[in-house]
N, C-alpha and C positions, 0 to 999 in steps of 0.2 A: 595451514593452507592460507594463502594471501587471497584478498576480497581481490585484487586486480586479477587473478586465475579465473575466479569467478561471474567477474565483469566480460571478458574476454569470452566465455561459454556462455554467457547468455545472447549476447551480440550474437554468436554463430548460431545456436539456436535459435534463433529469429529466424535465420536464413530458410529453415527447414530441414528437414533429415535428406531430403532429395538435390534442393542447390549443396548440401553440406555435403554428400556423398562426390557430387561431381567436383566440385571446388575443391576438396582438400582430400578425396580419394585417385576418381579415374583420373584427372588430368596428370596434377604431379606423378603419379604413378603409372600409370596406363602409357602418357604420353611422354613421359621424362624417362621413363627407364629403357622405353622403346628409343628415343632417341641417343642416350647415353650406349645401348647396348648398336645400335646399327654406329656409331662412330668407334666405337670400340671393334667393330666389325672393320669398315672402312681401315680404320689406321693399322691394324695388322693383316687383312689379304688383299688391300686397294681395292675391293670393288664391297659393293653391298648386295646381297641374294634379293632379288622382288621378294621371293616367296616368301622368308621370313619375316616380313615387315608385320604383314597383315597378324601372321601369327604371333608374335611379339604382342602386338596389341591387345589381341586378343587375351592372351595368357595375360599381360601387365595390367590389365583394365581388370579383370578377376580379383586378381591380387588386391589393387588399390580400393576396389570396392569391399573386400573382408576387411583391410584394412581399419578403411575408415569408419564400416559398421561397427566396429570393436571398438575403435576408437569414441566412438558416438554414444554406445551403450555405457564405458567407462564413464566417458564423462558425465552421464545422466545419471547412472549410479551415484558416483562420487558424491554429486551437487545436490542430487532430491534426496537423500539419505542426510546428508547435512542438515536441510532444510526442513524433515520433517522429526531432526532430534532436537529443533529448537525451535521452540513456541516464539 
């Protein structure tokens, strides 16, 4: 494992579990897949549903947040398990 992976997860964790959840979970996911999926709407029936938008988010913001909780627990695993096999 390279110290620069490691430099990089401590920097984020500084952030906190909560900016870390919004920053690298809901947004990119929540808000990028909501938008990727309503243009992918758009460019095949030319119009966008209202009603889907809201649930879209909804449903992608869940996602991104298991996401990144996984993602967060890994990485904490990973690096304190390191850290505490070496004196």
């Amino acid at each position: 494992m390279k110290e620069s992976h490691k430099d990089i997860w401590l920097k984020r964790k500084q952030l906190g579990r909560s900016k870390y959840l919004v920053l690298f979970g809901l947004l990119p996911w929540g808000l990028g897949l909501t938008v990727i999926t309503s243009l992918i709407e758009l460019i095949s029936f030319h119009q966008i549903n209202p009603v889907w938008v809201p649930a879209r988010l909804v449903l992608f913001f869940f996602i991104g947040f298991f996401v990144a909780n996984a993602r967060w627990q890994a990485m904490e695993n990973r690096f304190e398990s390191n850290s505490q096999q070496r004196p």
